[in-house]
C-alpha positions in Angstrom: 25.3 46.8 -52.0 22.2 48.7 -53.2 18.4 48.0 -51.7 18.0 45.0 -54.0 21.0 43.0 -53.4 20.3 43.5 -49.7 16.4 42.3 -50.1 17.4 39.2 -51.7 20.2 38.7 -49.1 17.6 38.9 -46.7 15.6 36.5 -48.4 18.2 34.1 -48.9 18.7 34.0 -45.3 15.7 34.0 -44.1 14.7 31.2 -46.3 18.3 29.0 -45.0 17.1 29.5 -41.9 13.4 28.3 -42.3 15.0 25.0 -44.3 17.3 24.4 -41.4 14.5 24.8 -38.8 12.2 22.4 -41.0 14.6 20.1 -41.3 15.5 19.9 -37.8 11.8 19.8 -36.6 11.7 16.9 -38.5 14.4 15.0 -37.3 13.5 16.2 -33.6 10.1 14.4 -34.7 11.7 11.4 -36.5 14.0 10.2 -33.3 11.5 11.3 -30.3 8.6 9.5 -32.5 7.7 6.1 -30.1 7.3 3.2 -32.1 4.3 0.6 -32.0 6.3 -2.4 -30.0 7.2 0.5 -27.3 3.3 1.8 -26.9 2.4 -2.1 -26.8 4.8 -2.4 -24.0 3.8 0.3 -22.2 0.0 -0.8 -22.2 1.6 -4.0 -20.9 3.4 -2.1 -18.3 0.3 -0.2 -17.7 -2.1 -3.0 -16.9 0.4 -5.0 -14.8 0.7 -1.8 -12.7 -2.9 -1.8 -12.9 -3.3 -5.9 -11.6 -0.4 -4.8 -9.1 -2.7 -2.2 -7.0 -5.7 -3.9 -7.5 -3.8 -7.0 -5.4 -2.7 -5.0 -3.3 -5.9 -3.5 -2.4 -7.3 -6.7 -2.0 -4.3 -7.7 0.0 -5.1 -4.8 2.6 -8.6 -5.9 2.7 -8.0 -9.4 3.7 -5.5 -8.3 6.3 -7.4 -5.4 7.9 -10.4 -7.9 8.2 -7.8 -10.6 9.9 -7.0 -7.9 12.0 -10.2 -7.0 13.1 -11.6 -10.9 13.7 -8.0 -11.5 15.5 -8.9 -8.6 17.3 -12.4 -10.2 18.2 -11.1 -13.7 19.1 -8.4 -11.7 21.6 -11.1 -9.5 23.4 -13.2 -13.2 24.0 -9.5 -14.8 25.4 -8.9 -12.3 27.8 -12.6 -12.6 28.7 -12.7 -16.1 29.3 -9.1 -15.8 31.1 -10.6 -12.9 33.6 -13.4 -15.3 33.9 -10.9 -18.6 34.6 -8.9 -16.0 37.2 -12.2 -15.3 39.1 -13.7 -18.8 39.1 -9.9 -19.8 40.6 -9.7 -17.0 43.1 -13.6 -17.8 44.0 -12.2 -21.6 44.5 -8.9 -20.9 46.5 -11.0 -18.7 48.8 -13.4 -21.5 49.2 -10.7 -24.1 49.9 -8.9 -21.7 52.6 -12.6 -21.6 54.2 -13.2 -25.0 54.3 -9.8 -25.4 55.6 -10.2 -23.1 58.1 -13.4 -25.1 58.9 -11.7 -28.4 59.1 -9.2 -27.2 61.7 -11.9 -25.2 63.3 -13.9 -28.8 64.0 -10.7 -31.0 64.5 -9.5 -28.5 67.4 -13.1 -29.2 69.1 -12.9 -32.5 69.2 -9.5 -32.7 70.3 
């Protein structure tokens, strides 16, 4: 095989092997190319993710200002109840005096 024969063996090669990576660049492209119908239905995909975490924002709104009025109407309650419990024990103590009173005056007149 003298220089030229081996130069246009080369070439030959070289040239197959361009061709074959052409060709399969271009089916690599052809089969991993996303059609129309698949981007539509990932925009729709997109935008109901999109409604989903706005929703659930909202959703953690509404609930963290629940919490926080629920919050508020408990702290009054327990208010009110302390003040219930110390208007009772101010009224038991009064009844045991007056009690105590009655059978203070009922033993003098005995």
């Amino acid at each position: 095989m003298n220089r030229l024969e081996f130069v246009a063996a080369i070439a030959i090669i070289l040239f197959v092997a361009f061709v074959l990576g052409y060709l399969a660049h271009w089916l690599i492209a052809r089969f991993s190319q996303v059609s129309s119908a698949d981007l539509n239905e990932m925009d729709a995909l997109a935008k109901a993710l999109h409604d989903a975490e706005e929703t659930r924002d909202q959703a953690i709104a509404y609930l963290q200002h629940r919490e926080a009025e629920l919050t508020g109407q408990l702290s009054q309650t327990e208010a009110e109840l302390r003040a219930a419990m110390d208007g009772l024990r101010e009224a038991r103590q009064e009844t045991e005096e007056l009690r105590i009173y009655i059978e203070r005056v009922t033993q003098r007149q005995d």
